[in-house]
DSSP file (Angstrom, degrees, kcal/mol; ACC not computed):
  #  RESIDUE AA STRUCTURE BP1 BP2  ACC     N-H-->O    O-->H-N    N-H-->O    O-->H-N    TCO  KAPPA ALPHA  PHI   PSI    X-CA   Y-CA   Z-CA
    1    1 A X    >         0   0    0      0, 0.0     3,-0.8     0, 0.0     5,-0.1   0.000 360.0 360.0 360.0 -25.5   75.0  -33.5  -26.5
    2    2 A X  G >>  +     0   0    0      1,-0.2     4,-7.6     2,-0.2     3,-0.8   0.930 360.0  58.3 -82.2 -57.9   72.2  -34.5  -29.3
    3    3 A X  G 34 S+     0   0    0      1,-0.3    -1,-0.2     2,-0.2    35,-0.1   0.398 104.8  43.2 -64.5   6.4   69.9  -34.6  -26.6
    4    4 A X  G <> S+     0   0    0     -3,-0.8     4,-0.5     2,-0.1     3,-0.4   0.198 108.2  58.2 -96.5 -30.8   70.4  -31.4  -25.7
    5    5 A X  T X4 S+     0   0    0     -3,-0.8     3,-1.0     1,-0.3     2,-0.4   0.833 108.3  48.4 -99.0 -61.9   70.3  -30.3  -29.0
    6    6 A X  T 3< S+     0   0    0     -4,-7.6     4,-0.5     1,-0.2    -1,-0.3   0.348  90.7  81.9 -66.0  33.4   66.7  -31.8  -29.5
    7    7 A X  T 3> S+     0   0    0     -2,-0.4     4,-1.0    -3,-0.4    -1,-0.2   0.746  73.9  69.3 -91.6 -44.8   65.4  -30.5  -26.7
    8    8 A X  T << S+     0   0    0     -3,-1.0     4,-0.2    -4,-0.5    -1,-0.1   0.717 102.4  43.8 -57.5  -8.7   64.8  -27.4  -28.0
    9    9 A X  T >4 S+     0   0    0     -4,-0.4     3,-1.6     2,-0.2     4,-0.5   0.685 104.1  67.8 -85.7 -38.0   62.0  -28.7  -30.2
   10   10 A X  T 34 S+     0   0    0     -4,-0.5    -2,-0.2     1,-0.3    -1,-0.1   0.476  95.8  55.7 -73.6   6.1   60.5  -30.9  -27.2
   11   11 A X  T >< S+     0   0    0     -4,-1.0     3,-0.7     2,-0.1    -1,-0.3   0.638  96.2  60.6 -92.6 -39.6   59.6  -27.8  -25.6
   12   12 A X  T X> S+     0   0    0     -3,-1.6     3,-2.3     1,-0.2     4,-0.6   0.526  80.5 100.3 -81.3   1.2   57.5  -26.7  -28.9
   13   13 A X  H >> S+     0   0    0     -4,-0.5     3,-1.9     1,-0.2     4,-1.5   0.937  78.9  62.5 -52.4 -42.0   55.0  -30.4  -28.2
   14   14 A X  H <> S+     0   0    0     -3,-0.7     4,-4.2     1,-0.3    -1,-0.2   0.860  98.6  45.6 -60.4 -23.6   52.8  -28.1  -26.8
   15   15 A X  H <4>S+     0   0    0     -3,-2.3     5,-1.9    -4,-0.2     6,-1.4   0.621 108.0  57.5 -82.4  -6.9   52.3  -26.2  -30.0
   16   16 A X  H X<5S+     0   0    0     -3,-1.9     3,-0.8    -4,-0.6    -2,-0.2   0.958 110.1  46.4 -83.5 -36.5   51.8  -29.4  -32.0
   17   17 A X  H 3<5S+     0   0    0     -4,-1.5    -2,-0.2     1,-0.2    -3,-0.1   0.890 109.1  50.1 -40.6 -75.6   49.0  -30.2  -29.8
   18   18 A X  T 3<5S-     0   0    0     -4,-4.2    -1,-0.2    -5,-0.2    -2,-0.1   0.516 115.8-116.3 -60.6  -1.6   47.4  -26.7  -29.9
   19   19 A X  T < 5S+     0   0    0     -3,-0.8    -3,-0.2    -4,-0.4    -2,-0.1   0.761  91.7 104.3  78.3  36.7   47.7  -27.2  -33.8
   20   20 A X      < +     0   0    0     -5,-1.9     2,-0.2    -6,-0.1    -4,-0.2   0.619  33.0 119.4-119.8  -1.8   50.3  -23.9  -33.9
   21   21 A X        -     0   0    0     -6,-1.4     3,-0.4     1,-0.1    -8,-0.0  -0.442  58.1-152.7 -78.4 114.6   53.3  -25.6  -34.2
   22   22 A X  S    S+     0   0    0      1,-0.3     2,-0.4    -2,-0.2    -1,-0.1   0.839  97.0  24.5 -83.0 -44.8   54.8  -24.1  -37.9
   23   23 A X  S >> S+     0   0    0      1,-0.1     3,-1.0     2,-0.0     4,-0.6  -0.730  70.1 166.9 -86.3  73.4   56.8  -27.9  -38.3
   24   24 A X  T 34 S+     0   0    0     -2,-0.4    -1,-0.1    -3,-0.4    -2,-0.1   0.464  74.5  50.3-110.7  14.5   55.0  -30.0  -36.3
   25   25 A X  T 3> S+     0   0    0      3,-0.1     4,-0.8     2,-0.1    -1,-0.3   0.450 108.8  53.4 -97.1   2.2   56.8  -33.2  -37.9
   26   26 A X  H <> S+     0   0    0     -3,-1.0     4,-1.3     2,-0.2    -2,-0.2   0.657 115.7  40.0 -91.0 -30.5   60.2  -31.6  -37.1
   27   27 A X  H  X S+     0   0    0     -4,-0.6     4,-0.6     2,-0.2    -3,-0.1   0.551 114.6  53.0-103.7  -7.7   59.0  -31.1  -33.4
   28   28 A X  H  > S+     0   0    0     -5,-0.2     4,-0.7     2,-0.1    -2,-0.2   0.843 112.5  45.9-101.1 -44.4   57.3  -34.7  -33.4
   29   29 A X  H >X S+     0   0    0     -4,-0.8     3,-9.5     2,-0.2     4,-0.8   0.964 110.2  52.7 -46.0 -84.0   60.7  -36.4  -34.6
   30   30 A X  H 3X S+     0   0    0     -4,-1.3     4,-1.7     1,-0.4    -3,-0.2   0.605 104.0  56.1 -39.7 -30.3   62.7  -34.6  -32.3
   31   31 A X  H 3X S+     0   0    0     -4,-0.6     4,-0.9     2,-0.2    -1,-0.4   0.702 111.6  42.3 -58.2 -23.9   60.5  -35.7  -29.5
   32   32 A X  H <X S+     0   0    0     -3,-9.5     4,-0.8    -4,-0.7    -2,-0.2   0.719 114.7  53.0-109.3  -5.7   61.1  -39.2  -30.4
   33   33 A X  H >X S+     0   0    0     -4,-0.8     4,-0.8     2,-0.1     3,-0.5   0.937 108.5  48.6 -53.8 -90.0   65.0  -38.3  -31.0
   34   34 A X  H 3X S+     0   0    0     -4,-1.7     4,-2.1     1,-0.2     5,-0.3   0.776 116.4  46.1 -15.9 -43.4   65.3  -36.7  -27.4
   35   35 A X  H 3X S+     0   0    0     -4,-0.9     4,-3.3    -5,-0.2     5,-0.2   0.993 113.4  53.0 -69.6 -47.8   63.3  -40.4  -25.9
   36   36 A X  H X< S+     0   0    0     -4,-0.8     3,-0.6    -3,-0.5    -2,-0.2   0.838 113.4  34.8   0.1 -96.0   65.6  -42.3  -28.0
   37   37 A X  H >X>S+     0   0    0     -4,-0.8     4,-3.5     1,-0.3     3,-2.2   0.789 120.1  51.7 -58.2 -41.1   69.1  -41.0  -26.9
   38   38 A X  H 3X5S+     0   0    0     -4,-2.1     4,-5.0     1,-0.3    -1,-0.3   0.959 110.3  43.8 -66.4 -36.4   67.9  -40.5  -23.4
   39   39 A X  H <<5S+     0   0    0     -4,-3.3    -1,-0.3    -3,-0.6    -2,-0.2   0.467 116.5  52.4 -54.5  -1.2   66.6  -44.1  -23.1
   40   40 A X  H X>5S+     0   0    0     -3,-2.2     4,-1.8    -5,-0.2     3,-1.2   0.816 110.5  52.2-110.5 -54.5   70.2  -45.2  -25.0
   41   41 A X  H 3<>S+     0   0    0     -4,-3.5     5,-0.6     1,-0.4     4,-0.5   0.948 108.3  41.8 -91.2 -52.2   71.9  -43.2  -22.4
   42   42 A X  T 3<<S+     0   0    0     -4,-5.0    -1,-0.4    -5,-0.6    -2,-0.1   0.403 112.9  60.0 -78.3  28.3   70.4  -44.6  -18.9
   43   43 A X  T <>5S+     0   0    0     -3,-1.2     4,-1.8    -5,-0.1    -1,-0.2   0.311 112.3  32.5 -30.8 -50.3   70.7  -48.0  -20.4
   44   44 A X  H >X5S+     0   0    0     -4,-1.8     3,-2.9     2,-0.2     4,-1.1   0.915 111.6  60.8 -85.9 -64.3   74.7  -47.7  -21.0
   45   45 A X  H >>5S+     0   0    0     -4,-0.5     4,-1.5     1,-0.3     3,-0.7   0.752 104.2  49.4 -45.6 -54.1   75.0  -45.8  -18.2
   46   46 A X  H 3><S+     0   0    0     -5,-0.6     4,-1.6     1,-0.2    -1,-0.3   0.762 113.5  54.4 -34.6 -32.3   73.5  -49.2  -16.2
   47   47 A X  H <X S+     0   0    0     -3,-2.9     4,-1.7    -4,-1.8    -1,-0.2   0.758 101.4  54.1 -39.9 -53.9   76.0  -50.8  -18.2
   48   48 A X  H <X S+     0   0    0     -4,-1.1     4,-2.5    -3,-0.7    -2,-0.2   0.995 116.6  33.7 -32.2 -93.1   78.7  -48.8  -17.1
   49   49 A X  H  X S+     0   0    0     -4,-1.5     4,-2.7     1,-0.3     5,-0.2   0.813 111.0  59.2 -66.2 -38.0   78.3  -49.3  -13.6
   50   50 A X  H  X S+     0   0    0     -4,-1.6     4,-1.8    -5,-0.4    -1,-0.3   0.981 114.0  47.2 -44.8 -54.5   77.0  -53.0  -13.7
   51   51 A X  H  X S+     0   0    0     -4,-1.7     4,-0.9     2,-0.2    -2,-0.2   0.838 110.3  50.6 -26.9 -53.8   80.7  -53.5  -15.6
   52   52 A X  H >X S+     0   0    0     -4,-2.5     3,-1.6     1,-0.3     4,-0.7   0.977 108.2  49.4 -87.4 -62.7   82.3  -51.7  -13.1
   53   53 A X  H >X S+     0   0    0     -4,-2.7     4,-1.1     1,-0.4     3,-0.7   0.656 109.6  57.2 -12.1 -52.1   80.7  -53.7  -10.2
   54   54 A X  H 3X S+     0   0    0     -4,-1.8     4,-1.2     1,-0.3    -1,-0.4   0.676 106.0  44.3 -48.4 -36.3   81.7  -56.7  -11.8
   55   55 A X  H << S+     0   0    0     -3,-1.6    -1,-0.3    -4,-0.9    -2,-0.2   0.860 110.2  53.3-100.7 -38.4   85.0  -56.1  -12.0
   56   56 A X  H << S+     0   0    0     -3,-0.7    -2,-0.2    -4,-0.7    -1,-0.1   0.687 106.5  56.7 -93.4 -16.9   85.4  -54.7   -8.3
   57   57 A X  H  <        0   0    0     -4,-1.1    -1,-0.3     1,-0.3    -2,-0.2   0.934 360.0 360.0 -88.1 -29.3   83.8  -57.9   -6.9
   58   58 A X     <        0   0    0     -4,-1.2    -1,-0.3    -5,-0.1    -2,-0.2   0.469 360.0 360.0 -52.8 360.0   86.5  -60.2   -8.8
């Protein structure tokens, strides 16, 4: 859900770039929110399933 919720700012990178960007440390965080969570999220989910593999082979 968070990541979802920063997304809408990771769509404005292009305006930090073109130097048009009205925040362009609120849209430069949230890009680095948004890598964060997702990189947090396909980690447990690899967790998740290793677990659950584990478990099926016992």
């Amino acid at each position: 859900m968070a990541a979802l919720g920063s997304l809408m700012n990771v769509v404005r990178i292009g305006e930090v770039f073109a130097g048009t960007a009205q925040r362009p440390s609120a849209v430069i965080v949230s890009t680095v929110l948004f890598v964060l969570l997702v990189a947090y999220l396909v980690v447990a989910g690899r967790a998740i399933l290793a677990g659950r593999n584990r478990s099926n082979v016992s």
